[in-house]
C-alpha positions in Angstrom: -16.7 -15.7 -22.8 -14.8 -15.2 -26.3 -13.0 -11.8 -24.9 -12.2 -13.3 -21.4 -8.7 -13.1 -20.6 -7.5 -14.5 -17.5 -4.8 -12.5 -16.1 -1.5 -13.7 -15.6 -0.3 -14.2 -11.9 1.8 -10.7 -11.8 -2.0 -8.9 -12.8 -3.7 -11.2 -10.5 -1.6 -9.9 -7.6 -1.5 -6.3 -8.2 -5.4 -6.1 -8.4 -5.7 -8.0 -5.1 -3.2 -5.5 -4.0 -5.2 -2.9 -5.3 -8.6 -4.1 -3.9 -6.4 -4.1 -0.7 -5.3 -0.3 -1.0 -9.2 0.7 -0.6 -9.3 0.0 2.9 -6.5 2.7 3.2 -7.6 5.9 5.5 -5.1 8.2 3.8 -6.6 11.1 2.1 -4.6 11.7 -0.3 -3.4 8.1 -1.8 -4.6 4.7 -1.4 -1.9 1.9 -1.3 -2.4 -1.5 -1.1 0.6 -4.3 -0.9 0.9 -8.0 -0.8 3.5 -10.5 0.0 3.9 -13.0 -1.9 5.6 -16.3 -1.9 5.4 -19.6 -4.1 2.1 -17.7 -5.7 0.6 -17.8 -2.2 -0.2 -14.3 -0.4 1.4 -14.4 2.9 0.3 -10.6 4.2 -1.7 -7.8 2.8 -1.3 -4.1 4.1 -2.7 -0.9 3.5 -1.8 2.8 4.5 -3.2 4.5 7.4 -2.6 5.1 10.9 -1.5 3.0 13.5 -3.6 1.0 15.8 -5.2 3.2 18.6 -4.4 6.3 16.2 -7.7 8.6 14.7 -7.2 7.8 11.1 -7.0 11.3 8.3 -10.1 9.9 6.7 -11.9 10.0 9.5 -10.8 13.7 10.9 -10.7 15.0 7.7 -7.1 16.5 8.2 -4.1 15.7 6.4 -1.5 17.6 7.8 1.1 17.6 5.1 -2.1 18.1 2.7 -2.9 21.2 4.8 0.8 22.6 5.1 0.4 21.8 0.9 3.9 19.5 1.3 5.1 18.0 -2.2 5.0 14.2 -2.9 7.8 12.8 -1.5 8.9 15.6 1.5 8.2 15.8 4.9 6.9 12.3 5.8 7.2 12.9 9.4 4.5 15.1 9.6 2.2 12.1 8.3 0.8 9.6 10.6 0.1 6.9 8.5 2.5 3.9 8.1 2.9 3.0 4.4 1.3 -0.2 3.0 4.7 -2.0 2.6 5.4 -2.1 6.2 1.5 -2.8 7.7 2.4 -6.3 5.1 5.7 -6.7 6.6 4.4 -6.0 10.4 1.6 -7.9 9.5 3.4 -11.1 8.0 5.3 -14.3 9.5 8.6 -13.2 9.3 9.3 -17.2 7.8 7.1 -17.0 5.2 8.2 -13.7 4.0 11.6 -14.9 3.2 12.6 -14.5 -0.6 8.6 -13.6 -1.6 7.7 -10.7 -4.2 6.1 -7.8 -2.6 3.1 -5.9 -4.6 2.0 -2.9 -4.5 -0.6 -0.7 -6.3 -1.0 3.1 -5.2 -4.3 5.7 -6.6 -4.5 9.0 -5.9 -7.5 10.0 -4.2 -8.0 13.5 -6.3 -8.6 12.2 -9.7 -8.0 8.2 -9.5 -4.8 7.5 -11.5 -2.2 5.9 -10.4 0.2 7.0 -7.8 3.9 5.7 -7.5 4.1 1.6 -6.9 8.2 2.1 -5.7 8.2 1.4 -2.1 9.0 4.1 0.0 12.8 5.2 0.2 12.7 3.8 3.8 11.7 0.7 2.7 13.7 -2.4 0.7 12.4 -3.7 -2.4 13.1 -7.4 -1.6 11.4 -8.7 1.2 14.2 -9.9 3.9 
């Protein structure tokens, strides 16, 4: 137990947001997010499709994968809904005020890291 370090709480968050991310059904990057207030998650999140919706993992088929679409274009051609707003859908709107949002991304090809900025639709500060 010499070499244990015990993470601080911003490292503590991001790997519960990345444990989060693997439940994502996107093919081509796994996001996870948290919401965090007062050190106490309030929501979790992860990208894939909506409720009721057949999920790219399980088809097989990413459209903007199959079209070849850069990172970052064409967004309406993807069905999932980004980690940052299944935490915001998924979170009491009270407890959400002021907290710190998380959020750890891997791509799926070779398992590095993807962006962590929230989406361009998205605010950085939880409202």
């Amino acid at each position: 137990m010499e070499n244990y370090k015990r993470p601080d709480w911003d490292e503590y968050f991001l790997n519960i947001a990345q444990e989060v991310g693997k439940r994502s059904t996107c093919l081509r990057r796994r996001y996870g997010a948290i919401i965090v207030k007062d050190k106490i998650i309030v929501s979790t999140g992860y990208n894939g499709a909506p409720r009721g919706e057949d999920n790219c993992i399980d088809t097989g088929i990413c459209e903007r994968e199959r079209l070849k679409v850069p990172k970052g274009e064409r967004y309406e051609l993807c069905v999932a809904v980004h980690a940052e707003q299944n935490a915001i859908i998924n979170g009491d709107p009270l407890k959400m005020k002021d907290a710190t949002i998380y959020i750890v991304g891997i791509n799926a090809a070779d398992g590095s890291y993807a962006s962590g900025e929230p989406c361009s639709s998205m605010s950085t500060r939880v409202l």
